[in-house]
C-alpha positions in Angstrom: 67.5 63.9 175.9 66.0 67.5 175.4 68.2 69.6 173.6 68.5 73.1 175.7 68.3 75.8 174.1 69.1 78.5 176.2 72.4 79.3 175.9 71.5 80.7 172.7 69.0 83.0 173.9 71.1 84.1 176.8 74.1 84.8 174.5 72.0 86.7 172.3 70.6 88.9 175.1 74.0 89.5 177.2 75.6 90.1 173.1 72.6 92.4 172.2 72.9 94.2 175.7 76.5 94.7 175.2 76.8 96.0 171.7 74.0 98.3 172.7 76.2 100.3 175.3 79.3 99.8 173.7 78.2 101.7 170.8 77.4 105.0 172.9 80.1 104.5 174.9 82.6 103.3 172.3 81.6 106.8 169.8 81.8 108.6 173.2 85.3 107.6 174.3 86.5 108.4 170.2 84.7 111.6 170.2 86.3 112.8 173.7 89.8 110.9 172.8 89.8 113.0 169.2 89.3 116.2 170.9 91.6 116.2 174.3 94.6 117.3 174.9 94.8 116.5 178.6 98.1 114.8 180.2 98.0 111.0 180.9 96.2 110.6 177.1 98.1 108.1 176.4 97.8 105.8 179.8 93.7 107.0 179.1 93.9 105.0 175.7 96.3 102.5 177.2 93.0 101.1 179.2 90.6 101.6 176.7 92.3 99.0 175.2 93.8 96.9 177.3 90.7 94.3 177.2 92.0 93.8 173.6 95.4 92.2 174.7 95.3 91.0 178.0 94.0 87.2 178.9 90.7 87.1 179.1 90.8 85.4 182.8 92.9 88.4 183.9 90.3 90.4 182.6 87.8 88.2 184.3 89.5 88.4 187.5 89.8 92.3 188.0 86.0 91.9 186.9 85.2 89.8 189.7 87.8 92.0 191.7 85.4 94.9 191.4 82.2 93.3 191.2 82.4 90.1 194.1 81.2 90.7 197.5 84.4 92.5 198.5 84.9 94.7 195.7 83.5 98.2 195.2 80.5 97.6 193.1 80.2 94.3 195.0 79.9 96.1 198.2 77.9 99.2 197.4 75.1 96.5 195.5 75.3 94.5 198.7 73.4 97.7 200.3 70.3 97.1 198.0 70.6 93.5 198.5 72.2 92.9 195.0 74.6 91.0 193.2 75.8 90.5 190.1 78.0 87.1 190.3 76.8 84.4 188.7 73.7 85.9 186.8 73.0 86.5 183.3 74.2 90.4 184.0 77.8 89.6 184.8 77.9 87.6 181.5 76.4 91.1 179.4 79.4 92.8 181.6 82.0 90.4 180.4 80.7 91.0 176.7 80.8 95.2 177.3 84.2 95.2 178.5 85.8 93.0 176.1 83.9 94.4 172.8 84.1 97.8 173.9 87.7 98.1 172.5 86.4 97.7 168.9 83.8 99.6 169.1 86.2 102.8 170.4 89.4 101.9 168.2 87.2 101.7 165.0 84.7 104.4 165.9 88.1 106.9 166.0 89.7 105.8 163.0 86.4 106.7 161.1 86.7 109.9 162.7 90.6 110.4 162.1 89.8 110.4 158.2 87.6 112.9 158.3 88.9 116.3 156.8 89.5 119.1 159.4 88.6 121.3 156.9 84.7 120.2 157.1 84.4 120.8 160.6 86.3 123.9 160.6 83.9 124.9 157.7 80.9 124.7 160.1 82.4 126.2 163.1 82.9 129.4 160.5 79.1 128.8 159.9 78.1 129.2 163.1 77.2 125.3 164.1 77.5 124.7 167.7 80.2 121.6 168.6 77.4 119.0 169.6 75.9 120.3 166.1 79.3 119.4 164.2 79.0 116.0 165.6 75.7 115.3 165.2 75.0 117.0 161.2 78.9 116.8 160.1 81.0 113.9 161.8 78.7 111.1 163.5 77.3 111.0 159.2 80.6 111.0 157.7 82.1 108.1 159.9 79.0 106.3 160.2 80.3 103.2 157.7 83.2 103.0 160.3 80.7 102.8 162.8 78.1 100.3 161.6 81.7 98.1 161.1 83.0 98.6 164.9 79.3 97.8 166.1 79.1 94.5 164.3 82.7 93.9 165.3 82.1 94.3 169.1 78.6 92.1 168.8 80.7 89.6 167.1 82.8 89.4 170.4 80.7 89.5 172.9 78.6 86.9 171.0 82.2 85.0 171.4 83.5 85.8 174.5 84.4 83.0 177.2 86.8 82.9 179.5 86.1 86.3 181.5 82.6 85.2 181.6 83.4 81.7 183.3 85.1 83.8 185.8 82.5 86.6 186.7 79.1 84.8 185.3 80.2 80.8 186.1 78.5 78.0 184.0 75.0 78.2 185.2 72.9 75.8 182.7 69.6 78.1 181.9 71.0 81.1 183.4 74.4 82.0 182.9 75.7 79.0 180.8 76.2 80.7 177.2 76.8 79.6 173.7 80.9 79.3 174.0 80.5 77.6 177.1 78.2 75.1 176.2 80.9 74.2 173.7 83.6 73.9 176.1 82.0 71.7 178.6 80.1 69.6 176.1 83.3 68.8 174.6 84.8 68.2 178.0 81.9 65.5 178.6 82.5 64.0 175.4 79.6 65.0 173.6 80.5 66.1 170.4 77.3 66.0 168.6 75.9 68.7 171.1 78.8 70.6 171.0 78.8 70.7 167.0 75.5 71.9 167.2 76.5 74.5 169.0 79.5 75.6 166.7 76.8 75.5 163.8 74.9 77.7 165.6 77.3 80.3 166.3 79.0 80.3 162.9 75.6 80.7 161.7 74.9 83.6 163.4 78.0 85.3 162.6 78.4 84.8 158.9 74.5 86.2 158.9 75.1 89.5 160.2 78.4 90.2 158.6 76.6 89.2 155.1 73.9 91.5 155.9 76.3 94.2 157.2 78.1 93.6 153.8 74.9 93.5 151.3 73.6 96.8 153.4 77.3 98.7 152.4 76.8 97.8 149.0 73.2 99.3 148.6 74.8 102.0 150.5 77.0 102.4 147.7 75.2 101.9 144.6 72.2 104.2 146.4 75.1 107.3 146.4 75.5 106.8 142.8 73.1 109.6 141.1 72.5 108.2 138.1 70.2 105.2 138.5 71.1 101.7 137.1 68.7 102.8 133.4 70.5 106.3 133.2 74.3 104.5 133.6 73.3 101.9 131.4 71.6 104.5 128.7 74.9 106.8 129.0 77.0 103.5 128.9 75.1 102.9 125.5 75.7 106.5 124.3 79.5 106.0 125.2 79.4 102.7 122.8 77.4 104.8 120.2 79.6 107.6 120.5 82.9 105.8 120.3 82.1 105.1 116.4 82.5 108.8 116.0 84.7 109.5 118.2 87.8 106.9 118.1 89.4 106.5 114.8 88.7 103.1 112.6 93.1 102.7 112.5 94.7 103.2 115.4 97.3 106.0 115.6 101.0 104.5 115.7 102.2 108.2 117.3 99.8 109.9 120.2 96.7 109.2 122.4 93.8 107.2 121.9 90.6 107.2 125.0 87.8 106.5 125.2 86.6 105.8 128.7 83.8 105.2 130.8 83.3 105.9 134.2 80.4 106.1 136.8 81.3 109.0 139.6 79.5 110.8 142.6 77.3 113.0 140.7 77.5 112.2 136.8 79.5 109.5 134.9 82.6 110.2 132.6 82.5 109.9 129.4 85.4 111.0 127.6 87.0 110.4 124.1 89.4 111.5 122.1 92.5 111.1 119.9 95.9 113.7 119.7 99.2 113.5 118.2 102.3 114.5 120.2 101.2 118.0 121.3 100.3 120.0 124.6 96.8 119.0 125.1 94.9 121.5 127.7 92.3 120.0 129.4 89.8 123.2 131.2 87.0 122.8 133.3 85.0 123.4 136.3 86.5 121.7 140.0 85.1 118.5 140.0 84.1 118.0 135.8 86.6 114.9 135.6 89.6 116.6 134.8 92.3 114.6 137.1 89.8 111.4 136.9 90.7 111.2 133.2 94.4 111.8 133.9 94.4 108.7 137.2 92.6 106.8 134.6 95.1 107.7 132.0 98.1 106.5 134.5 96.5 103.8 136.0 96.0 104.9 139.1 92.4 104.3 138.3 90.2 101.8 136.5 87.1 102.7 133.8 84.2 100.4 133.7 84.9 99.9 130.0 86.6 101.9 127.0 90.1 101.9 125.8 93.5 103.3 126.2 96.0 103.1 123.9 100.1 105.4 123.4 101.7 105.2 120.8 99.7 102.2 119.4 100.7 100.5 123.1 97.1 99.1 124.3 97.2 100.1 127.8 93.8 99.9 128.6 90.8 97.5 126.9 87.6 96.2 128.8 86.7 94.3 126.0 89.8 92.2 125.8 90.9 92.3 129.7 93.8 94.1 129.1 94.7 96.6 131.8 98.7 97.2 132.0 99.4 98.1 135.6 100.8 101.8 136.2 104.3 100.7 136.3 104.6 99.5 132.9 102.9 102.5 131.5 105.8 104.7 130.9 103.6 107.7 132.2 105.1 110.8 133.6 102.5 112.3 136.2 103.4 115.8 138.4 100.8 116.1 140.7 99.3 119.0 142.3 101.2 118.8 145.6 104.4 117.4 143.7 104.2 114.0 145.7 108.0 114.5 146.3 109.2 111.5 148.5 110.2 113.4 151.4 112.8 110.9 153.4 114.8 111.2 149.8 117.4 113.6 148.2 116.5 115.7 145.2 118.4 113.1 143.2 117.1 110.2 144.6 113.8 111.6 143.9 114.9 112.1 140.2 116.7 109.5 140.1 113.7 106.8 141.5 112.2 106.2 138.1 115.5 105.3 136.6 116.3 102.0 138.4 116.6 99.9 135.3 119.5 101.8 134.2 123.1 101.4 135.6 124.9 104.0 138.1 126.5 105.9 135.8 123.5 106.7 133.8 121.4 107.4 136.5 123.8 110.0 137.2 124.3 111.4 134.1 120.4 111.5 133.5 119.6 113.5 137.3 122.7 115.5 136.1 120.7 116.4 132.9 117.0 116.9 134.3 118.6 119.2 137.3 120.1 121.4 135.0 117.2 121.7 132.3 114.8 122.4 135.4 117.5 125.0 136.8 118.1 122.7 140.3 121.3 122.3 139.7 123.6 122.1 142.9 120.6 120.8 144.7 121.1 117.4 144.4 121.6 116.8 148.5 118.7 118.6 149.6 115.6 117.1 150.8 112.0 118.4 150.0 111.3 120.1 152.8 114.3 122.3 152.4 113.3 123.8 148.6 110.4 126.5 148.0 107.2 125.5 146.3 109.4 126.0 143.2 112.0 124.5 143.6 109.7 121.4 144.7 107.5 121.8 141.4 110.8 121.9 139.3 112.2 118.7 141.2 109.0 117.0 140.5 108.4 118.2 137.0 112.4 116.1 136.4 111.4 113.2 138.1 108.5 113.2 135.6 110.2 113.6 132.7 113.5 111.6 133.3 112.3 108.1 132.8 111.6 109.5 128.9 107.5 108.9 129.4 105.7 108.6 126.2 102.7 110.6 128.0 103.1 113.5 130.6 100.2 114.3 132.6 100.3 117.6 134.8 97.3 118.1 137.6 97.2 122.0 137.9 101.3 121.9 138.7 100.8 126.0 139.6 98.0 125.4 141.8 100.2 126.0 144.7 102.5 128.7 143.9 102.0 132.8 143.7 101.4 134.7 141.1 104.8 136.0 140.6 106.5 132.3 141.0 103.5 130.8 138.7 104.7 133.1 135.9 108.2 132.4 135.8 107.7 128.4 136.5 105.1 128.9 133.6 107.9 129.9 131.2 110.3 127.2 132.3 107.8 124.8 131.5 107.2 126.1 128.5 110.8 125.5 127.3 111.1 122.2 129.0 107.6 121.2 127.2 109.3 122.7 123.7 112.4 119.9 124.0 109.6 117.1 125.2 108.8 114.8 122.2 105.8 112.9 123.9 102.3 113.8 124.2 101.6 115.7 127.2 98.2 116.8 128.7 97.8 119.5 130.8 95.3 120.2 133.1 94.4 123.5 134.8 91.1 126.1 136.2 92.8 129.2 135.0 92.0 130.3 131.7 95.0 132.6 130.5 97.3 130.1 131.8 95.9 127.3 129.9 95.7 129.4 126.6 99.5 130.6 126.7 100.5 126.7 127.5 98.5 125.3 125.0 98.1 124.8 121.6 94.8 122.4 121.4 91.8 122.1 124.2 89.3 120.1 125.6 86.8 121.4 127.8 84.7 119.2 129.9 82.0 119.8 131.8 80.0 117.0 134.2 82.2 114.3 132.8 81.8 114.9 129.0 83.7 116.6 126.3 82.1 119.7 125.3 84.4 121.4 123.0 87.8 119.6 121.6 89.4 122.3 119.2 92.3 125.3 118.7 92.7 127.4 121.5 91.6 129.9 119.5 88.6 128.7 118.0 87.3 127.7 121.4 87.9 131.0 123.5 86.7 133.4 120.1 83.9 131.2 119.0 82.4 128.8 121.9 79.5 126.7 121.0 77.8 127.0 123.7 76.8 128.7 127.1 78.7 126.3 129.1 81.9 126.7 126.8 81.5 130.3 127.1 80.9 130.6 130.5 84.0 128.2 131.2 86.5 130.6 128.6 85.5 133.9 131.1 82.3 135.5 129.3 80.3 137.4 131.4 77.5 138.6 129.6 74.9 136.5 128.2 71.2 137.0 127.2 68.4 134.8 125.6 68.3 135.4 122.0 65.9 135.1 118.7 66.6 135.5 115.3 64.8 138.4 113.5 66.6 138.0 110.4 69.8 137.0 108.6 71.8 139.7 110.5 69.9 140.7 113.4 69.1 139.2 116.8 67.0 140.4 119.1 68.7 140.3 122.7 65.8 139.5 125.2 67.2 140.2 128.6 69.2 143.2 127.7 65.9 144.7 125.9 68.0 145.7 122.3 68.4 144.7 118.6 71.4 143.6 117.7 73.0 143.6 114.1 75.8 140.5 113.7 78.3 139.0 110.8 78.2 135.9 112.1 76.4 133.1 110.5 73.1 132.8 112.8 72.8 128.9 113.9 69.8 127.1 113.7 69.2 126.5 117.4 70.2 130.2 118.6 69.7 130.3 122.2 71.8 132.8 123.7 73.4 135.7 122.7 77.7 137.1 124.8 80.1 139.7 124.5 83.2 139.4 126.7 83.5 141.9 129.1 86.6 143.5 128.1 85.6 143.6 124.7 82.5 146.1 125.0 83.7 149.8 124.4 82.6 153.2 125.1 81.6 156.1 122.3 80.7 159.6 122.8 77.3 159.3 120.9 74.6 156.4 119.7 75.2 157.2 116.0 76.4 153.4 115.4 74.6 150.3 115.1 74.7 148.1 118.1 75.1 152.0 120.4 73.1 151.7 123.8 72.4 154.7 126.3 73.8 152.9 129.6 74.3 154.1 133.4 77.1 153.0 136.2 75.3 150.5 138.5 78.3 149.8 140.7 82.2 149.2 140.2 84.8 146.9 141.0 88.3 147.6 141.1 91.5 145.1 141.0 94.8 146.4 140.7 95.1 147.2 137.1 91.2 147.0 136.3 87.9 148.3 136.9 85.1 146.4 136.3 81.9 148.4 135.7 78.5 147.3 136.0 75.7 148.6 133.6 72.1 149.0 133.0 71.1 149.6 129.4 68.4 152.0 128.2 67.8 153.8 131.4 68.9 154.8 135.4 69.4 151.6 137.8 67.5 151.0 140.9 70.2 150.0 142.7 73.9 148.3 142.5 71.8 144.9 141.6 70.0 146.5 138.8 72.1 145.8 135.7 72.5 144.0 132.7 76.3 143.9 131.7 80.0 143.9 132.6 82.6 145.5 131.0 85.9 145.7 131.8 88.4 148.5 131.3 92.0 149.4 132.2 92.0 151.7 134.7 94.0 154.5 132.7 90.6 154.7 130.3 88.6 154.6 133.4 90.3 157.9 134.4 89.5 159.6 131.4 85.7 158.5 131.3 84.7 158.3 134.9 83.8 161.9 135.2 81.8 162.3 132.2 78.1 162.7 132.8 75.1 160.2 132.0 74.1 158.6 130.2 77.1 156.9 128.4 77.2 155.1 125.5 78.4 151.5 125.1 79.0 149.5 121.8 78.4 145.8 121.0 81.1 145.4 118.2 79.1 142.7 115.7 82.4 140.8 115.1 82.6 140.1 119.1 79.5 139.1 119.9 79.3 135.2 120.5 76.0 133.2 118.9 75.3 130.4 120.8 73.5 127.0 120.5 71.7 125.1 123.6 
């Protein structure tokens, strides 16, 4: 007997037929769904769904309720001398209504996780709502997409029973793939029926394995680096770790040296401290809180090592990875992560599990009252200030007696008036901590009256690791520089052992400094360039007012060197001045004279 092959090709058509529409109408419904607000939403969604858990012969009969020869559809196709019953199109019905569910469910959950800020972002710029959809949410949820369309082919390519209802078993035109199973097991013919199951299972595991290779090339194609530049940094990281990790482990402080590829460059960090405030500066997005989750665990490095206190917690070369629980870490992170259905003392108190009761008690009692939250040991997060939540955090850290503390920007959220007095609070707290804590942070003065020691990073890697001191009076480099506040840079050249010539600001300029080898740039800080009433002095400019600035306690003046500007974006420098000296110079006429003390000016390397 002739093995038949068409239920194969008409479960392929009716499965193809149905994907196709239910991925239009699927991303319609979850676009539409996202964005009402009309009454009844919730009965709306209630039927979108409902294929999902009702009997498929229930569905199958309102189908054939509103498609046979007495139903709506039935009737009006009975004018053009139509019908859909028992064909090949009630089958690709069946399949539409019953995948369609996926489609929509999965479709809006891809848009759910999209950030509102994005799409509020280009309503400010001006994009049109079809526009957001199209250039800023149909690309961001696509992965959830491409899932909920292979998910609703998969079911139409399964469906049965709704189809036996509204399509029949029609051998050649209706009969499909789950239906020749059924009745060839019914007549006993297993081999055929086998076939069959082959066939089908074949099909599916294909196109999910494609689906799945596709996502990973997906992935690895968002990486920036290719496969030779990751493996070539991965090499420099080995290379580097000679140099950079000590040959004896410390018994007291932090070892790391880690390795990680992310979206845009690949970190590559190492270093070593004794107990200490460590501050960690840099640019948004240069790895600062990646190397504090990968610190805690809360992330993994593709290879390196972690080690407190002489405590491996972290080594790709011997598998070790010691979950975050076991890693007596303290982490207080940017939004505080208090757990909001708990008390303030439960919250302090969560960490401290392993001891009895009446320690517990005695420790929350403790923390509360060094973090000044004493007397709020009832209330829950959502009745305390963005203080009082930072202070409650900061003792939950700290109460379990972590060997490391990390803090994520813990003053991000607060003003300026509360970021100052939390700032010295933390200090004091930080004074009586004996561990190692690292302390990561954007602004500049606060990071520098925090800490003792920095490390700048910049793209992932350590570009500076030295005294606060060293690092905002003498940075290396431009990025260094530019990352410490300096404002004023120009190419340089040596001329000779104490004079550089400043190319973009068009002067000579005599320094005390050391010239390095590889001088590439010449800074001054803004607030460190002065005014004199003459150009008697070396390193004495003629210079004019391009435009000001004002803040609340400063003026910031921007100059043009050697003659008149051409307009307010004709200058060369900033400096900075209080605004009492700004009331005694304003009025004088031009040109003024500005001085480049030699001791100030920065000389740096590429």
């Amino acid at each position: 007997m002739e093995f038949d092959i068409s239920p194969l090709w008409i479960s392929l058509k009716s499965s193809a037929i149905a994907t196709f529409i239910t991925f239009f109408l699927g991303i319609a419904a979850a676009r539409w769904m996202l964005s009402t607000r009309i009454k009844g939403k919730a009965l709306i969604e209630g039927i979108f769904i409902s294929p999902l858990v009702l009997p498929p012969t229930v569905v199958g009969f309102l189908l054939l309720l509103l498609f046979g020869r007495n139903g709506a559809i039935g009737q009006f196709l009975l004018q053009f001398d139509l019908t859909i019953i028992f064909t090949w199109q009630a089958a690709a019905i069946t399949a539409t209504v019953v995948s369609f569910p996926l489609m929509y469910k999965t479709a809006l959950g891809a848009f759910e996780q999209i950030d509102a800020n994005l799409l509020n972002a280009a309503r400010t710029l001006g994009a049109s709502e079809w526009q957001v959809f199209w250039q800023i949410m149909l690309p961001l949820a696509w992965p959830g997409i491409v899932a909920g369309t292979i998910l609703a082919f998969a079911r139409a390519l399964g469906e049965f029973g709704a189809t036996l209802m509204l399509a029949g078993n029609i051998p050649g035109q209706t009969q499909t793939i789950p239906m020749a199973i059924y009745f060839a097991v019914e007549a006993g013919d297993m081999r055929q029926a086998a076939i069959w199951v082959l066939i089908i299972l074949s099909l599916s595991l294909s196109v999910l394995t494609a689906v799945n290779f596709w996502t990973d090339l997906q992935r690895i194609s968002r990486q920036p680096n290719s496969s030779q530049k990751l493996e070539s940094n991965f090499t420099k990281a080995a290379s580097s770790s000679t140099t950079n990790s000590p040959t004896k482990q410390l018994e007291s402080g932090l070892c790391l040296n880690i390795f990680k590829p992310l979206s845009g460059f690949a970190l590559d960090v190492g270093f070593d401290i004794s107990p200490e405030v460590l501050g960690i500066l840099g640019a948004s997005g240069s790895g600062k809180s990646m190397t504090l989750r990968c610190i805690a665990g809360l992330e993994t490095p593709s290879s390196g090592k972690i080690a407190v206190n002489g405590k491996v917690l972290f080594d790709s070369a011997q598998g070790i990875n010691v979950p975050s629980k076991d890693r007596r870490i303290g982490f207080l992170f940017q939004n505080y992560a208090l757990f909001p259905h708990l008390t303030v003392a439960q919250n302090v108190a969560f960490g401290l599990q392993h001891l009895s009761e009446s320690e517990q008690k005695l420790r929350v009692k403790e923390q509360l009252i060094a973090v000044q939250m004493s007397g709020q040991e009832n209330s829950y997060p959502h009745e305390l200030s963005g203080g009082q939540q930072q202070r409650v955090a900061l003792a939950r850290a700290i109460a379990p007696s972590p060997d490391l503390l990390l803090l994520d920007e813990p003053f991000s959220a607060l003003d300026t008036h509360l970021r100052s007095q939390l700032e010295r609070e933390l200090m004091q707290t930080l004074a009586n901590y004996r561990g190692i804590t690292l302390f990561v942070s954007h602004n500049l003065e606060e990071v520098y009256r925090v800490c003792k020691n920095l490390l700048v990073l910049a793209e992932g890697r350590p570009i500076a690791f030295d005294t606060k001191e060293n690092i905002f009076d003498r940075p290396s480099n431009f990025t260094v520089a530019q990352l410490t506040g300096c404002k004023n840079f120009s190419a340089a050249k040596p001329i000779s052992v104490t004079l550089v010539e400043a190319i973009d600001w068009g002067c000579t300029l005599t320094v005390v400094e050391p010239i390095p080898k590889s001088l590439v740039s010449v800074g001054i800080r803004a607030h460190q360039l002065s005014f004199v009433s003459g150009c008697d002095r070396e390193n004495t400019f003629a210079c004019w007012i391009a435009s000001t600035v004002e803040t609340p306690h400063r003026v910031t003046l921007y100059l043009k060197l050697h003659s008149p500007p051409n307009d307010s974006q004709d200058y060369h420098l900033q400096a900075e001045v209080f605004k009492e000296n700004w009331r005694a110079i304003k009025d004088n006429p031009f040109p003024w004279y500005v001085h480049f003390e030699p001791i100030r000016l920065i000389l740096m390397e590429a």
